[in-house]
N, C-alpha and C positions, 0 to 999 in steps of 0.2 A: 493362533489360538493362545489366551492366555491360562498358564498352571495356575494352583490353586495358592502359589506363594506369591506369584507377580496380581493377581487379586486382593489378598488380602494386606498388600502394599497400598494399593490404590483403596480397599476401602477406609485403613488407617489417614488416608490422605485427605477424605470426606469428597464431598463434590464440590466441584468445580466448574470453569467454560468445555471442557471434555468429558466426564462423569455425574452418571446419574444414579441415583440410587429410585427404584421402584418394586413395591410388593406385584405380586401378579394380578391382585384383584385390581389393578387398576382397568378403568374400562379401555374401549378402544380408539376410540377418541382421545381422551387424553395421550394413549402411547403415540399414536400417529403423531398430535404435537409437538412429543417431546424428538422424535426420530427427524422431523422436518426441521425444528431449529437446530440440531446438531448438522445437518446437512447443510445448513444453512452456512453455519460458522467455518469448524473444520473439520467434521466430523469428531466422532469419539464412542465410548461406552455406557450402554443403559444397563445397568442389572439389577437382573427381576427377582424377586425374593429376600430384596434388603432392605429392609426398615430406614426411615430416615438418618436415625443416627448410625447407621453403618452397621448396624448388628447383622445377622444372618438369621432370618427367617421361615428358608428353604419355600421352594416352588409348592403352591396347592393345586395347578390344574396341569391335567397333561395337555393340551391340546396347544399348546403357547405357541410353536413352531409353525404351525398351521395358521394360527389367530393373527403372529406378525407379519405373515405374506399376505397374509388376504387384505389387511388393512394397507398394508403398503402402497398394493396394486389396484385397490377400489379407494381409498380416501386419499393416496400422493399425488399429485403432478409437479413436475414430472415426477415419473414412476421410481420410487427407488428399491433397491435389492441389499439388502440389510444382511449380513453373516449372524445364523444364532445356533448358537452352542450348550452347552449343559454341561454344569463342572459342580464335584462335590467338593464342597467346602466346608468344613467343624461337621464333618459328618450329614452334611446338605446339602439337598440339588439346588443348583441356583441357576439362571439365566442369564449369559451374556449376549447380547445386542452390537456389534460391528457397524457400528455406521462409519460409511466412508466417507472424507469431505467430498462436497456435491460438485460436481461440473457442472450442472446446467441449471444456475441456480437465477431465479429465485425459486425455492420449491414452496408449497403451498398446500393446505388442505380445504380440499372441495367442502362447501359449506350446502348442502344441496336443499335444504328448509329454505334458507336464506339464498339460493342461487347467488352466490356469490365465493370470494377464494379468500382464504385467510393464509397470511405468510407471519408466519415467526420465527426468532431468532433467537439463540442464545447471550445473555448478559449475566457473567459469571456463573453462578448457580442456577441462577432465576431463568426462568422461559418468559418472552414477553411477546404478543403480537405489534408485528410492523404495520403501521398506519401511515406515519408521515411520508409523504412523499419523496423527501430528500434520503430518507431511509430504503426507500424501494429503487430510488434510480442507486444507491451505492450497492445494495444485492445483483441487481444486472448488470453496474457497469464491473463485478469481480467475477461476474459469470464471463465476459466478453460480448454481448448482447447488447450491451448499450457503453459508448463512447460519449462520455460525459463531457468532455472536449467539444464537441463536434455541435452543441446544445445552444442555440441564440444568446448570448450575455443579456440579461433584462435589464431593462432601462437604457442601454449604450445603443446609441447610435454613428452611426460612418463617419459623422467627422470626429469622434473620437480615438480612431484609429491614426496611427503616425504614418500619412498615405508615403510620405518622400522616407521613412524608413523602410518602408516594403520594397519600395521601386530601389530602394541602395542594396537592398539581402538580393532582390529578383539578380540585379545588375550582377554583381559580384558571383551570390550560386548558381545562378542557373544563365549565363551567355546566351544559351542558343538563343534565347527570348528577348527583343528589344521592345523592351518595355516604354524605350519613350515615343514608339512610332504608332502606338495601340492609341485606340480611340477611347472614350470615357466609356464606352459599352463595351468595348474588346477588354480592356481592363477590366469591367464589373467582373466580366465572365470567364477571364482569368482566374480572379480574387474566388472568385466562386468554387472554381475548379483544385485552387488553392489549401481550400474549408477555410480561407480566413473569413469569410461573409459568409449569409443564406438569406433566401427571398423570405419575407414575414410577413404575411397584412399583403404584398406589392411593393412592400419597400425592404430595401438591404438595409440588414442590420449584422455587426459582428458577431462572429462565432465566439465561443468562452476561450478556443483556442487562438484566435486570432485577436483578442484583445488581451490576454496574458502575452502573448508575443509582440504584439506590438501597439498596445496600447500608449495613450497619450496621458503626460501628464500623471499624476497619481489616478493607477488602475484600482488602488482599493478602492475609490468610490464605488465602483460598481461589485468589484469579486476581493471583497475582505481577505479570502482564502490564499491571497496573489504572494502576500508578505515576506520576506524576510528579516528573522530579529536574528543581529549577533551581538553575542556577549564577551566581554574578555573578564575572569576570573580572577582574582589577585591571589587564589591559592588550588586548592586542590576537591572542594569540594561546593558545592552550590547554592551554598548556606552563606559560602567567603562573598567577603567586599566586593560588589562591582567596580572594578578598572573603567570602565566605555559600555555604551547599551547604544546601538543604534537601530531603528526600523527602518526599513527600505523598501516602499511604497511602490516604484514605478510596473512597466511589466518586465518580465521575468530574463530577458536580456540585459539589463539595467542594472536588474536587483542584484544576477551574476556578476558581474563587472564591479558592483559596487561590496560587495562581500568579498568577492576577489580583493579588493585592495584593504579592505579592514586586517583581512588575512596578511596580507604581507609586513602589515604596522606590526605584527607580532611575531612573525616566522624569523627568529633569531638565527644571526648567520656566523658560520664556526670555520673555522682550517685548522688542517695538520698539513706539519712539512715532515716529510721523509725523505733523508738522504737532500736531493736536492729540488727536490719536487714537493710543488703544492697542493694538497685537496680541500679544495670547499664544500663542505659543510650546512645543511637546513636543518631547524629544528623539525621540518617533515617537507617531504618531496612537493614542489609546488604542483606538479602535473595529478597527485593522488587525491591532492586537495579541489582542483578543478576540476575533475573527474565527478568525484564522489558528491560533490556539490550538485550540480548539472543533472547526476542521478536523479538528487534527491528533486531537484525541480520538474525533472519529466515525469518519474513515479512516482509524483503527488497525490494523492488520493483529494482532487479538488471540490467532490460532493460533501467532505468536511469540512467544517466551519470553525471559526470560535479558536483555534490553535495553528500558529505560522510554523513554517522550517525553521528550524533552531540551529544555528551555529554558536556552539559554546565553548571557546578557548580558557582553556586550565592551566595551572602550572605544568602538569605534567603526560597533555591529551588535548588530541581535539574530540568533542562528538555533533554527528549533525544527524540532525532528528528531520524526518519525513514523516507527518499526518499520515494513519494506514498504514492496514497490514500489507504483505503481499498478494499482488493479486493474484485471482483464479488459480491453477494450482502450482505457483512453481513456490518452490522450497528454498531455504538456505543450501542447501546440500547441491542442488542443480541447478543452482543460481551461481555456486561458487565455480562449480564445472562448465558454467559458461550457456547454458541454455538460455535463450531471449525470451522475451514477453513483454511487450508495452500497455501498461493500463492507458498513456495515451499515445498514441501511435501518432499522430499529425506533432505535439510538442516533441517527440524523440528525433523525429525525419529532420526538421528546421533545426533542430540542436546540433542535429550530425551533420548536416550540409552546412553550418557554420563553424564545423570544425572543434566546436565545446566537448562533444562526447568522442570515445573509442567506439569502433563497429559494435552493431548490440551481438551482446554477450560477451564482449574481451573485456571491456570496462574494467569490474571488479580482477580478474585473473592479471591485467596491466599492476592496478594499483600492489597488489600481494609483490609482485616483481619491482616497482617502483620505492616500496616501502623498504622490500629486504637491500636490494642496493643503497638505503641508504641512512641503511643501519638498524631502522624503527623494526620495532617487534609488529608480528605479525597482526594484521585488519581483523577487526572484532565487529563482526554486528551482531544483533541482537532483535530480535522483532514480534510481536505481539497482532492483536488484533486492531491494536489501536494506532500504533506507530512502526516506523523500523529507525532503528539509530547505528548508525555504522561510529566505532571510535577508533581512530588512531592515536597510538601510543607515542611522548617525546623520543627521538633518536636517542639511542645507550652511548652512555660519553665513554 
C-alpha cells in the first residue's frame, strides 16, 4: 500500500503509461476501461479523487470499493481483482486502484448492446482501443496464448525455404534422423513436426519460424521485421559520424554470422605482459557478444514492424536493441537471477541445438561472469514497452 508521501511523489510526476489520475464521478464504464488497458500493459495506479492536473479533490461517494469489484467481475474478461485502498491525502480521502500486470491478457471489456469485446491498451497517458489486428495477436502472443512464430509466413511459399540447409542443421543436431533415406512425404511430415512448414489451402507453406530460420535469399521480402542493422560510431554519442552502416537482410542464422563478423572488424585486441607471461586482451569478451546477440534474435518481438535489431558500436560501448518489451511477466530482476521464458520457443530450441545460445536462463548470468573476467564493467540493460537494449561497457585499461 502506498503512504501519503510516496503518493504525492507520483502525483507531482503527473500521469504516465503507469498512473492515472480520475475524480470518482467518473462512470463505470469508463473506469473498467481505464483498469483493462493498465492490465493490458504492466499494470499500475488509478487514483480517484484527483483532478487532471494532479490536484486533490477528495472522494464524493462512498460506495467506490463495492462499484470497482462489481464492474471488474461483470464488465472484465478475463476477470480481474484490482487492490483498493483509501488514504488521506492534504486532508482528503482519495482512492487508490492496484492494478496488477495481467497474465492472461488480452483482457477486454464486454460490450453487451454491441455483442461484441473491446480490448484497450495503454499509450503513455492516453487509453486507446486495440483494433488492428497485428496489435491483438502482440497482446496474446505476451500473454503466451499465441506463438507468433508458429503463424504461416504470407506470401512465401516451400521453395523459398533453403531445403539442403535444413537437411545440413537436421544432419549435424539431430543424428538419430537420416534425413536422406526419408521420402518427399516422410520429409514433409518431418518438417511439419519440426514447425518449419504447416498445411494451408492443402498446400505447405513456411512457418514465420522456419522462414526466419532458414529462409532463402533475402527473407526481408517476405518478414521486413527479419533485419539486422549495425552501426560503428566514430565517437560516443549517436548524433557522431557514421564509421560503416550495414543491413543484413538474409534469415536470422546469416544475419548472426554476418554481425558476428562486423563485430570483430571492431573488437580491438590488447596484451599485458607480466613477469614473463602474456594476457590477451578484447575490447569485450567475444562469447558475451554472441550471446547477447542471439538473445536478442530469439526474444524478438516479430508482430513488430517498421524497426530492426540495432547493433550499435561506440567508442566507448556496445548497445544492441531488440523490438519489444519483455514478455509476459518475467522482469529484469528474474531475468537476471536466471528464470527462462521464450516469446518464441521453436527460434530458441534451433539456436540452442546450434550451439548460438547458453541453456535458457544461464545466458545473461554467463555474460555478467564473461564481462567481469575481462575486465568490462558490469551488463546494463534497460527495457521499456517498446524495446529492451542490453549495453556493454569498453574494457577499463
Amino acid at each position: 500500500m502506498l503512504n501519503e508521501q510516496e503518493i504525492l511523489k507520483l502525483l507531482a510526476s503527473g500521469e504516465n503509461s503507469y498512473v492515472e489520475f480520475k475524480e470518482d464521478s467518473i462512470d463505470s464504464k469508463a473506469l473498467a476501461r481505464e483498469i483493462v488497458a493498465l492490465s493490458n500493459l504492466k499494470g499500475g495506479y488509478i487514483f480517484l479523487g484527483i483532478d487532471d492536473k494532479g490536484g486533490v479533490a477528495g472522494l464524493t461517494r462512498s460506495d467506490n470499493e463495492e462499484r470497482i469489484m462489481n464492474l471488474c467481475s461483470d464488465l472484465v474478461r478475463p476477470i480481474i481483482d484490482p487492490i483498493y485502498y483509501e488514504v488521506t491525502v492534504e486532508e482528503r480521502k482519495i482512492g487508490v486502484i492496484e492494478v496488477e500486470r495481467g497474465c492472461n491478457k488480452p483482457y477486454y471489456l464486454k460490450d453487451a448492446p454491441a455483442k461484441t469485446n473491446r480490448y484497450y491498451k495503454r499509450y503513455g497517458s492516453t487509453v486507446r482501443e486495440v483494433k488492428e489486428r497485428d496489435e491483438l495477436q502482440r497482446l496474446l502472443q505476451a500473454s503466451g496464448n499465441l506463438h507468433y512464430e508458429l503463424l504461416p509466413a504470407s506470401y512465401a511459399k516451400l521453395k523459398d525455404l533453403d531445403d539442403f540447409g535444413i537437411r545440413e542443421f537436421i544432419r549435424i543436431n539431430r543424428p538419430t534422423i537420416d534425413i536422406d533415406k526419408l521420402s518427399e512425404t516422410e520429409a514433409m511430415n518431418l518438417y511439419l513436426n519440426l514447425d518449419l512448414i504447416m498445411e494451408v489451402g492443402g498446400e505447405y507453406q513456411p512457418t514465420i519460424a522456419g522462414l526466419l530460420l532458414f529462409g532463402k535469399g533475402r527473407v526481408k521480402r517476405f518478414l521486413p521485421q527479419s533485419d539486422i542493422m549495425c552501426v560503428k560510431v566514430a565517437g560516443n554519442d549517436i548524433a557522431d559520424e557514421k564509421e560503416n552502416l550495414k543491413f543484413f537482410e538474409r534469415n536470422i542464422f546469416e544475419n548472426y554470422r554476418d554481425a558476428v563478423s562486423f563485430f570483430y572488424i571492431y573488437n580491438t585486441h590488447a596484451f599485458e605482459v607480466k613477469s614473463i607471461k602474456r594476457t590477451d586482451y578484447f575490447d569485450y569478451p567475444e562469447p558475451a557478444f554472441r550471446e547477447l546477440l542471439a538473445n536478442a534474435l530469439i526474444h524478438r518481438d516479430y508482430t513488430i514492424f517498421g524497426t530492426d535489431i540495432a547493433v550499435w558500436i561506440f567508442s566507448d560501448r556496445i548497445e544492441i536493441k531488440s523490438p519489444g518489451g519483455l514478455p509476459n511477466t518475467l522482469t529484469l530482476e528474474n531475468m537476471k537471477l536466471g528464470l527462462k521464458y521464450h516469446r518464441n520457443p521453436v527460434l530458441a530450441q534451433y539456436f540452442f541445438e546450434a550451439g548460438m545460445v547458453e541453456r535458457a536462463g544461464q545466458g545473461i548470468i554467463k555474460c555478467e561472469r564473461w564481462l567481469k573476467e575481462n575486465g568490462n564493467p558490469p551488463l546494463e540493460i534497460i527495457e521499456d514497452e517498446y524495446e529492451v537494449k542490453v549495453i556493454m561497457r569498453k574494457r577499463r585499461v
